[in-house]
C-alpha positions as CSV (number, residue, x, y, z in Angstrom):
1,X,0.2,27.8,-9.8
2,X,2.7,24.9,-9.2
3,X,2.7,22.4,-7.0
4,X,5.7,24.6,-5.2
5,X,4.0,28.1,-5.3
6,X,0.9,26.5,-3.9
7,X,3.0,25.1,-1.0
8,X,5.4,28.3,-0.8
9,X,2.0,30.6,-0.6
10,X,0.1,28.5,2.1
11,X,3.8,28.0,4.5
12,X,3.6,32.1,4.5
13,X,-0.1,32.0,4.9
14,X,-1.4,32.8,1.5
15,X,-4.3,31.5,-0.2
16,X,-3.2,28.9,-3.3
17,X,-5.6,28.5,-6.2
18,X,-6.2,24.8,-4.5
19,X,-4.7,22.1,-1.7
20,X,-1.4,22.1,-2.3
21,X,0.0,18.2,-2.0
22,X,3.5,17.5,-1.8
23,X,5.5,14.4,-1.5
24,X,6.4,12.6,1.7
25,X,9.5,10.4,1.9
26,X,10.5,8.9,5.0
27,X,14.2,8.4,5.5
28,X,16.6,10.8,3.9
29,X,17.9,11.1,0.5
30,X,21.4,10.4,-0.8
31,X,21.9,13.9,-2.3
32,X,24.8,12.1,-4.5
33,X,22.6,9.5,-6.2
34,X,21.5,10.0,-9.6
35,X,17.9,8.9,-8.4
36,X,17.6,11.7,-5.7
37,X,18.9,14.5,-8.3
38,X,16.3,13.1,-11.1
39,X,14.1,13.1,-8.2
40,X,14.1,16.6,-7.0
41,X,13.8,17.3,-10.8
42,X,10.8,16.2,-11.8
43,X,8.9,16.1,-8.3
44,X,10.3,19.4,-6.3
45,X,9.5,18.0,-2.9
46,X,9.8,19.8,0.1
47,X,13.3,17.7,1.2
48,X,13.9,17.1,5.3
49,X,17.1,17.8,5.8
50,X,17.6,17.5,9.7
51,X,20.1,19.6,11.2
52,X,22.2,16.7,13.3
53,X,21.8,17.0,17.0
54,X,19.2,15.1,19.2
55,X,16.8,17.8,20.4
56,X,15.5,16.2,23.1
57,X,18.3,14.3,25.0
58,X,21.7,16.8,23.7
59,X,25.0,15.7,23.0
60,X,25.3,14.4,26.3
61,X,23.4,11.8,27.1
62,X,25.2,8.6,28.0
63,X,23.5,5.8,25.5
64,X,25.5,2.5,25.1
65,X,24.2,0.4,22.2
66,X,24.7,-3.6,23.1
67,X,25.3,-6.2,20.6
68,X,22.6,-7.3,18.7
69,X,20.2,-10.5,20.1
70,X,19.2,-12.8,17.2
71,X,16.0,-14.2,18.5
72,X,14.1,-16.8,15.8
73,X,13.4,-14.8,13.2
74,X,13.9,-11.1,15.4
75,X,16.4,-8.8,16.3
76,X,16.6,-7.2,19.4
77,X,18.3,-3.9,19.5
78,X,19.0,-3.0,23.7
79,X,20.2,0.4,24.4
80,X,21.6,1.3,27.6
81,X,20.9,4.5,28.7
82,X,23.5,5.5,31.5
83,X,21.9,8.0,34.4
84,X,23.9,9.4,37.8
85,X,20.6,7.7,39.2
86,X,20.9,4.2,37.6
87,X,20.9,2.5,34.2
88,X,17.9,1.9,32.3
89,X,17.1,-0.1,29.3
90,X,14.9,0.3,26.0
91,X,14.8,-2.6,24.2
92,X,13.6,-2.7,20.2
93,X,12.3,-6.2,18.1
94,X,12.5,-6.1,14.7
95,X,11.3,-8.9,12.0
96,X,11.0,-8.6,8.8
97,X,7.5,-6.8,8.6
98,X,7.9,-5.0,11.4
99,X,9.7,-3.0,14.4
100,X,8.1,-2.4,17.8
101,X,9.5,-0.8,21.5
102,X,8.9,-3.9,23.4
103,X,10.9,-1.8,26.7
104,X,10.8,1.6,27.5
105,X,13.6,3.4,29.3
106,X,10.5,4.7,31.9
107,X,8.4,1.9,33.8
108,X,8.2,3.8,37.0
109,X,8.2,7.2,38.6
110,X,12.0,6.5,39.6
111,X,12.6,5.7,36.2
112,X,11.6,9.7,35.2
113,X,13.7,10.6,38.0
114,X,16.9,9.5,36.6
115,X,16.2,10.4,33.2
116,X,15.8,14.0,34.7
117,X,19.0,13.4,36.1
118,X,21.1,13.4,32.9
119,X,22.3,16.7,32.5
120,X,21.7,18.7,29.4
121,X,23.8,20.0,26.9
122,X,22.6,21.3,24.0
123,X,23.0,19.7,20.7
124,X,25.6,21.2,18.1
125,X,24.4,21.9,14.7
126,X,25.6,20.8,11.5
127,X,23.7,22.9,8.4
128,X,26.2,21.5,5.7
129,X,23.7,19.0,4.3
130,X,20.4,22.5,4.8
131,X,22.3,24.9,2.5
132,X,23.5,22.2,-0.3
């Protein structure tokens, strides 16, 4: 079997002839880049495609992205995350080794209440990117 029939077989619950490994890349890959198609040649990964959208907050959540704070040698991303209930903040450091959420948007039990305030709407797909 191949790397891919050993992954096709187990994803529809088959038995391959052994593990089947795949590669993992993290970020996505510029489908028009000589690299990516030589790539997907000679490995045949599994490629994460995404489907646009955010799952989890919708289209409509209110986010307001503030400049950038140089700080030493970090960045600090804020976000601003605008509720009927009240803003709330998330706040992001990044060096050159690392990123960490230093704030999250919930500190408190009001905090959950005005995220739960943002009303929902679900995401829009875009597919273009799944069926190229």
């Amino acid at each position: 079997m191949t790397s891919r029939e050993r992954l096709l077989t187990a994803i529809h619950r088959g038995t391959p002839d052994r593990v089947p490994i795949g590669p993992y890349t993290l970020g996505r890959l510029d489908f028009d880049a000589p690299f990516t198609r030589e790539f997907i040649r000679a490995v045949d990964p599994l490629v994460d495609t995404g489907c646009g959208g955010n799952m989890i907050w919708g289209q409509s959540a209110p986010f307001e992205k503030l400049p950038l704070e140089h700080v030493r040698d970090q960045v600090v991303e804020v976000i601003v995350l605008h509720t009927p209930k009240g803003n709330l903040l998330r706040k992001t450091r990044r060096t050159k080794i690392m990123t960490s959420q230093t704030e999250f948007f919930c500190k408190t039990p009001e905090d959950a209440e005005k995220v739960l305030s943002v009303p929902f709407t679900p995401p829009s797909f875009n597919l273009k990117e799944y069926f190229r």
